[in-house]
C-alpha positions, 0 to 999 in steps of 0.5 A: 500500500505505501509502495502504490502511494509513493507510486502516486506521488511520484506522478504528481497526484495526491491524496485529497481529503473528503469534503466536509459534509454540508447541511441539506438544501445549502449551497457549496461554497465555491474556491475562490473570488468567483465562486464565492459570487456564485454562491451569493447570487444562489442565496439570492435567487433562493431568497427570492423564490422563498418571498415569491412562493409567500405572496402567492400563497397569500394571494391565493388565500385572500382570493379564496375568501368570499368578499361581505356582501353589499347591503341591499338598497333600502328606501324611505317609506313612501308617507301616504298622502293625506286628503284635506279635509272638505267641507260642503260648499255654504250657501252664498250669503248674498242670495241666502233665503233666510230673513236676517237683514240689518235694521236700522233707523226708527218710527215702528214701535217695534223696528226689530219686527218691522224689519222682518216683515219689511224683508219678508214682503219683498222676498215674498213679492219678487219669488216666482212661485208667488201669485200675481193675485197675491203679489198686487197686495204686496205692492204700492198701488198694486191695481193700477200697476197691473200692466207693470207687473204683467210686463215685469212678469213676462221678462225671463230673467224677472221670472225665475229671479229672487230677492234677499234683503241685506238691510231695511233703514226706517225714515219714518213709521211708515217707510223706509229704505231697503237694500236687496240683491236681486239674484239670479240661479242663486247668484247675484245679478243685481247686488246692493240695489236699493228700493223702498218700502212702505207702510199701507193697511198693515202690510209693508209693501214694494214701493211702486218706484222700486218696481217702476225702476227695475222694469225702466231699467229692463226697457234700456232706460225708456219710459213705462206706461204706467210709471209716473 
């Protein structure tokens, strides 16, 4: 044996000894300056396979999971609308049938009662359903204004209109000033039209002028036969 190491030695070769034993997955470092930049540089790659192979599997995770899901739209609750309330229309006032006028003045004992029968007489008078019979007691005259009435009764507008009296003003104890609206489908055509009534046999009546007046004014402004 020692005679073959001789041998070798003779010929240039010699013994080398093992290398030391490297743990798993190091790398060898290699002899010399290059070597050792080789084996940094397998460090780094090694390094950088490690970081790469972490962000993956972190990617893969968060992938994975089941994002919340998003809330559902929500809207207010529509306010139910509410109706105001309604009343049923009131009657106009300024064709009312009721027999409340504003009394004024003196010269009846009594101007409260006067004035009621005062607005009631004429109400009665210019009502269509009144007779024509009964309509000459109710006005000033009455029999020698016959042909005045006829004429006032045959006018379409003077046969379905009414009268409300708003106000009587007494000028004495036989007469007095009245204010009415003559009224038309319950509406006004003449408001605020002033007359006269007066006092006779116990009856308040339309003062022969007042009616005289409405049918003048029917005629375009001419004279009346009949009307002084």
């Amino acid at each position: 044996m020692a005679r073959g190491s001789r041998a070798l030695g003779a010929l240039g070769v010699r013994g080398s000894t093992a290398a030391p034993a490297t743990r798993a997955g190091a790398v060898p470092e290699a002899v010399g300056p290059g070597g050792r930049a080789v084996a940094a540089r397998r460090r780094r790659v090694a390094s950088g396979l490690g970081v790469a192979a972490v962000l993956v599997l972190v990617a893969a995770c968060g992938s994975s999971a089941k994002a919340p899901a998003a809330p559902a739209p929500t809207t207010a609750a529509a306010q139910p609308t509410v109706a105001p309330p309604t009343t049923a229309a009131a009657a106009p006032a300024a064709c009312t049938t009721v027999i409340a006028p504003t009394v004024t003045g003196s010269g009846p004992a009594d101007t409260a009662t006067a004035g009621t029968a005062v607005a009631t007489d004429y109400q009665k008078f210019f009502d269509p359903a009144t007779p024509a019979t009964s309509k000459l007691g109710l006005l000033q005259n009455g029999t020698s204004l016959v042909s005045v009435l006829q004429s006032f009764a045959s006018n379409k507008l003077a046969g379905a209109a009414t009268v409300t009296v708003t106000a009587v003003d007494f000028t004495g104890a036989t007469a007095a000033n009245v204010t009415y609206n003559l009224c038309e489908s319950g509406a006004p055509v003449l408001p605020d039209s002033a007359g006269k009534s007066v006092l006779v046999g116990g009856v308040w009546q339309v003062a022969d002028a007042t009616l005289c007046g409405l049918v003048k004014l029917n005629n375009g402004g001419a004279a009346v036969a009949g009307c002084s």
